[in-house]
C-alpha positions as CSV (number, residue, x, y, z in Angstrom):
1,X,0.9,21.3,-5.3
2,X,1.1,17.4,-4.9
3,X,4.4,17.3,-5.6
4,X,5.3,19.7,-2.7
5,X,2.7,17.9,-0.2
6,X,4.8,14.9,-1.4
7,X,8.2,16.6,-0.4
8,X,6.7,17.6,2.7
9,X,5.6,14.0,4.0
10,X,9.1,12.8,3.4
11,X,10.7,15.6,5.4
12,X,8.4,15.3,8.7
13,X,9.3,12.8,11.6
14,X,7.4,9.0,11.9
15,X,4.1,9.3,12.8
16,X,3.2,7.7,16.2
17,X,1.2,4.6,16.0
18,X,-2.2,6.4,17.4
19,X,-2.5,8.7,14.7
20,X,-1.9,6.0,12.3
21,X,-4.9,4.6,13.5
22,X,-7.1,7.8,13.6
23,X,-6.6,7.9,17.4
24,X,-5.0,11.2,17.6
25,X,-4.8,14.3,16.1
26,X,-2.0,16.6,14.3
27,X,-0.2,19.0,16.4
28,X,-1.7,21.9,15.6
29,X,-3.9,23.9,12.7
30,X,-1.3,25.1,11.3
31,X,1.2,22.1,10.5
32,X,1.6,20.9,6.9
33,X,-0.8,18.2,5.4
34,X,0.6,14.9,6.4
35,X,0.1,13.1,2.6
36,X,-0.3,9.6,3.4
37,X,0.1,9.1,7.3
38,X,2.1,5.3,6.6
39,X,4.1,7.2,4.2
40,X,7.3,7.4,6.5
41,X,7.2,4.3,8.4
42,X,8.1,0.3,7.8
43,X,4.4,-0.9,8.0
44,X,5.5,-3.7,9.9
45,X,5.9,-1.6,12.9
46,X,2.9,-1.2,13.4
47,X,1.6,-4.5,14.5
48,X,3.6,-6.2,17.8
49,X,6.2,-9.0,17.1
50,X,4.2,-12.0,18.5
51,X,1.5,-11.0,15.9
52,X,0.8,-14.1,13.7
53,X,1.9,-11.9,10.3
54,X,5.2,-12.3,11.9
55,X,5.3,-15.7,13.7
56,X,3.8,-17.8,10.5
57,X,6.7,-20.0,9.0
58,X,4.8,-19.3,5.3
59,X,6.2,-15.8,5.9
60,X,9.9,-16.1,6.0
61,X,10.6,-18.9,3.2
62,X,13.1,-17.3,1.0
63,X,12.9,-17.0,-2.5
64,X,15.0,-18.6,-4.7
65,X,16.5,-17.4,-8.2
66,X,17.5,-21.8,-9.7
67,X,14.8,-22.7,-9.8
68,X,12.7,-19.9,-10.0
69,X,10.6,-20.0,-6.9
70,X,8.6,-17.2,-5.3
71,X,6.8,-18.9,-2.2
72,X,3.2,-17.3,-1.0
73,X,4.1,-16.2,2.1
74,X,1.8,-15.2,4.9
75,X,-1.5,-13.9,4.6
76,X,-3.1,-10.6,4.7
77,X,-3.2,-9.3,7.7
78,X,-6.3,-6.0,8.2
79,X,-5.7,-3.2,9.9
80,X,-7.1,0.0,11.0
81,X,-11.0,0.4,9.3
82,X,-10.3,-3.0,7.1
83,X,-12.6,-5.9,7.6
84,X,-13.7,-9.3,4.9
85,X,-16.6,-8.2,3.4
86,X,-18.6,-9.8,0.1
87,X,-19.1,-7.9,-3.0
88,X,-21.2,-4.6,-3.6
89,X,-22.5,-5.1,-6.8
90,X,-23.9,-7.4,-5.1
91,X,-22.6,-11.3,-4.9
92,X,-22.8,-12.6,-1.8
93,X,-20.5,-16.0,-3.0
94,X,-17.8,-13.1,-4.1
95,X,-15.5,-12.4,-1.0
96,X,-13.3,-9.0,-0.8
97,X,-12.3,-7.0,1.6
98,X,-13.6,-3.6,2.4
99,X,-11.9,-0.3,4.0
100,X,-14.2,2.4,5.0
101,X,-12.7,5.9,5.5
102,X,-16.2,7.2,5.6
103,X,-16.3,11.1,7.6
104,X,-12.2,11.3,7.5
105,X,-10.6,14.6,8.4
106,X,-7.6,16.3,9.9
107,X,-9.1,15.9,13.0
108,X,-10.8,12.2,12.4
109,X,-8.3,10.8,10.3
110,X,-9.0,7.3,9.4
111,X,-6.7,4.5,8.2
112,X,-7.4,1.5,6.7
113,X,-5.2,-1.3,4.9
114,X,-4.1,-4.7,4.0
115,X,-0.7,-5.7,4.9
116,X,1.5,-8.5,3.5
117,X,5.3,-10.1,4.6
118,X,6.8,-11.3,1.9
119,X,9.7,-14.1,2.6
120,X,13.5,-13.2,2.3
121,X,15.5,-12.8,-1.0
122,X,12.1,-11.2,-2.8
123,X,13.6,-8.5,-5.7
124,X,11.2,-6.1,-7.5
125,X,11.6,-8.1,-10.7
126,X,10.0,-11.2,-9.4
127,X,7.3,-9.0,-8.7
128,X,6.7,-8.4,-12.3
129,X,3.0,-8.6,-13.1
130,X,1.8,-10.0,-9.4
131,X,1.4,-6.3,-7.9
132,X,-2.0,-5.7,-8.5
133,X,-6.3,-5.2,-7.7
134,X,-9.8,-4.5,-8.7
135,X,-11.2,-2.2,-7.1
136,X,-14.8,-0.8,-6.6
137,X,-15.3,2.6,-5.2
138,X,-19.0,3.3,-4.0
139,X,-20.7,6.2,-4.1
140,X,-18.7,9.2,-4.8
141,X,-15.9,8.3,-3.1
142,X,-12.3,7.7,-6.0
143,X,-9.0,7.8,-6.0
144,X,-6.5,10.7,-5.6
145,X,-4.3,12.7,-3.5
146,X,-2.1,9.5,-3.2
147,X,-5.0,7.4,-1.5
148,X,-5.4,4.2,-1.9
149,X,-2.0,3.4,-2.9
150,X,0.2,0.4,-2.9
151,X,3.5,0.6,-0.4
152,X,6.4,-1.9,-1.0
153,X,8.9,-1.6,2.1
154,X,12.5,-1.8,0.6
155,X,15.1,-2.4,2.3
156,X,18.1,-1.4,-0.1
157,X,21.3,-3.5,1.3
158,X,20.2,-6.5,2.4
159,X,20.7,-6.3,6.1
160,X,17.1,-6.9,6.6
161,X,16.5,-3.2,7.6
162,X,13.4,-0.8,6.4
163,X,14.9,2.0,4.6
164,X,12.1,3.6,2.5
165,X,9.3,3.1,0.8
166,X,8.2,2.8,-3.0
167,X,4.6,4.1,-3.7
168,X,2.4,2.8,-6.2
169,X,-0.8,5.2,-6.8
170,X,-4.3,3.4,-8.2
171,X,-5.6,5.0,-11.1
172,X,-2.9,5.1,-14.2
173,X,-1.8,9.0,-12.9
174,X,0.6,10.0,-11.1
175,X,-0.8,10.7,-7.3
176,X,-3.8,8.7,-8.2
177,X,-6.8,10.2,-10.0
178,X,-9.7,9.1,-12.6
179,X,-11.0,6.6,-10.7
180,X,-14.3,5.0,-12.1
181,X,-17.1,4.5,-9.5
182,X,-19.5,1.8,-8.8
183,X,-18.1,-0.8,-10.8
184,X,-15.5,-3.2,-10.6
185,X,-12.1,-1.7,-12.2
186,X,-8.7,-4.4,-12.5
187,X,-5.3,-2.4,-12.3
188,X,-1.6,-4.1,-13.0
189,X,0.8,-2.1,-11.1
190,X,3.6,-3.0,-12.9
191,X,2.1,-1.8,-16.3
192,X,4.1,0.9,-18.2
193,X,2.6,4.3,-16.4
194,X,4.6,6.2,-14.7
195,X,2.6,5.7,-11.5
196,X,5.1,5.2,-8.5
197,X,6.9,6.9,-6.5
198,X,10.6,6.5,-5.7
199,X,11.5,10.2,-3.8
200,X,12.5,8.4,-0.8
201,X,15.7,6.7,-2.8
202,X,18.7,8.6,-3.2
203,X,19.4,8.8,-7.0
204,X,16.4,7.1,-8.5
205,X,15.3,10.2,-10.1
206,X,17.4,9.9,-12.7
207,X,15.9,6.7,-13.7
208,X,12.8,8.2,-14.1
209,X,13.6,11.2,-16.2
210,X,14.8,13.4,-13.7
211,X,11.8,13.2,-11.4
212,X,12.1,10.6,-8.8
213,X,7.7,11.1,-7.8
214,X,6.8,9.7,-11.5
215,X,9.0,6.8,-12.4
216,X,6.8,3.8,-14.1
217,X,7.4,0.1,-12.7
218,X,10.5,-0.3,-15.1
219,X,12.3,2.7,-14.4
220,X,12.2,0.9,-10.8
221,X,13.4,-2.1,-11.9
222,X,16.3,-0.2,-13.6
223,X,16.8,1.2,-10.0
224,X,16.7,-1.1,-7.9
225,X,18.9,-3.5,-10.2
226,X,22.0,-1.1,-8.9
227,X,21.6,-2.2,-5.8
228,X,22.0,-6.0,-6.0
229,X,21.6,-6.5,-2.4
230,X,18.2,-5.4,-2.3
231,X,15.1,-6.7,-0.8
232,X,11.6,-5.9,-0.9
233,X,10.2,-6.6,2.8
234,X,6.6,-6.1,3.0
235,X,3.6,-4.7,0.5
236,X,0.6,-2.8,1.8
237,X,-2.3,-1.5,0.1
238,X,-3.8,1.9,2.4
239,X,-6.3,4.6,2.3
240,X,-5.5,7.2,4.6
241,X,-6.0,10.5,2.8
242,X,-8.1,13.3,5.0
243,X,-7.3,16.3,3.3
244,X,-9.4,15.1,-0.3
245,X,-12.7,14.9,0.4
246,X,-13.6,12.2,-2.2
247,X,-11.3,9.9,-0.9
248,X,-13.7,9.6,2.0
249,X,-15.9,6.2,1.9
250,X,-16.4,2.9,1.3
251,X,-13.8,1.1,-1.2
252,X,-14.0,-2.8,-1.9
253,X,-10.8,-4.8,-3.2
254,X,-10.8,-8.3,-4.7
255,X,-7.6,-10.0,-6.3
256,X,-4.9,-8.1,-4.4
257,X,-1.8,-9.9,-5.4
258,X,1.8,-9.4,-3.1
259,X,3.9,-11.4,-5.0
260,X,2.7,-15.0,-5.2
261,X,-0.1,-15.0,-2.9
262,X,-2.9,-13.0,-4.3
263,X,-6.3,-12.4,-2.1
264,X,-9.2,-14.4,-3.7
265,X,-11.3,-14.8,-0.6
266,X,-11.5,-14.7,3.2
267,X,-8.9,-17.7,3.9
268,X,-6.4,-15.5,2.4
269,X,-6.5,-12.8,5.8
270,X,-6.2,-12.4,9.2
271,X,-9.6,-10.7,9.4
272,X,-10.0,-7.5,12.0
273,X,-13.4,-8.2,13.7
274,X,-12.9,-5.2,15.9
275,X,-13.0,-2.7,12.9
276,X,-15.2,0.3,12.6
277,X,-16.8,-0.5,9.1
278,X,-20.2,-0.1,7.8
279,X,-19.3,-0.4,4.1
């Protein structure tokens, strides 16, 4: 059943930017679960061009392969129901983010993320082991039905274009799932499961054993390294699921690493005062 929701978010048109943000509503009763409303969009869209994500000089230093360099970049920048927030468990001197998804539904859906430029020349293997999070979910909200996931925006030539992206699901399943609660949980993303999802690249499934939606972080490597021009453009981390009901809720994140910046504390966001949190 997830894997045909899956095929079924690929195949519909972009999503306009209101109902990205929970401002709108689907078409009718009868249309398809949209799995993951940022599933079929470059991220980066949906934030205007004079934003400062875009207009920061730490955001577009390339990369370099001699010497090895991976600059930090940018910082976060919140979107949707994401604010700074300080740790539930509780420590106040601990600061995370929060994204609150509380009451989400096909006719309320809520979005909330963390979005991250990375600088040109950035290739998924200088990723390696600097894609990852903790986590704490309260209540009884988890993971599952593809929410929260990581997103990494890839642009496969290297004419600086969004062509797809490559999904990363939180919890060590494929599509998310088994999720502790109320407690503090790290995850590497690049780790050996065969937790991402490469269905919106043309051939990758048979790096992944014939089935591009569970391909683990090297089977993407092994992808992506046929296309030598490639470039990953952006990472976000997203909840937007409203069709699993225990997605709905309050969900903390500390450590969130993109690369060579990694989110220790509030310096490291463009905070979004104006969001509709009560985590």
């Amino acid at each position: 059943m997830k894997n045909t929701l899956r095929l079924l978010t690929v195949a519909i048109c972009v999503v306009p930017i209101l109902l990205l943000l929970g401002a709108a509503t689907p078409a009718s009763a009868d249309d398809p679960p949209q799995l993951g409303l940022l599933a079929t969009i470059n991220a980066a869209t949906l934030f205007p061009t004079d934003d400062p994500v875009f207009t920061d000089p730490a955001a577009s230093v390339a990369a370099t392969t001699d010497p090895p360099h991976l600059p930090p970049g940018g910082k976060f920048k919140l979107f949707g129901n994401a604010k700074d927030d300080t740790d539930p468990d509780p420590n106040p001197f601990n600061e995370v983010i929060s994204f609150d998804t509380t009451g989400t539904s096909a006719t309320n859906p809520l979005v909330a993320g963390a979005f991250k430029l990375f600088g040109d020349h950035v290739k998924i293997h200088m990723l390696d082991n600097q894609v990852e999070l903790k986590y704490f979910f309260a209540g009884t909200k988890t993971c599952g039905g593809d929410s929260p996931r990581f997103q990494l925006g890839m642009d496969t030539n290297g004419d600086g274009q969004f062509d797809g992206n490559a999904f990363g699901h939180i919890g060590d399943k494929p599509f998310g799932g088994g999720c502790p609660t109320n407690m503090w949980v790290y995850e590497d993303m690049t780790n050996t499961v065969k937790k991402w999802d490469l269905s919106q690249f043309p051939g990758s499934a048979a790096f992944c054993g014939g089935n591009a939606m569970l391909c683990s972080w090297q089977d993407m490597e092994n992808f992506f390294s046929t296309l030598p021009n490639h470039r990953v453009l952006n990472e976000v981390l997203v909840d937007d699921s409203f069709f699993f009901p225990l997605d709905s809720g309050c969900g903390y994140y500390d450590l969130v690493s993109a690369g060579a910046r990694t989110l220790t504390n509030w310096d490291d966001t463009n905070d979004n005062p104006s969001a509709t949190n009560n985590c």
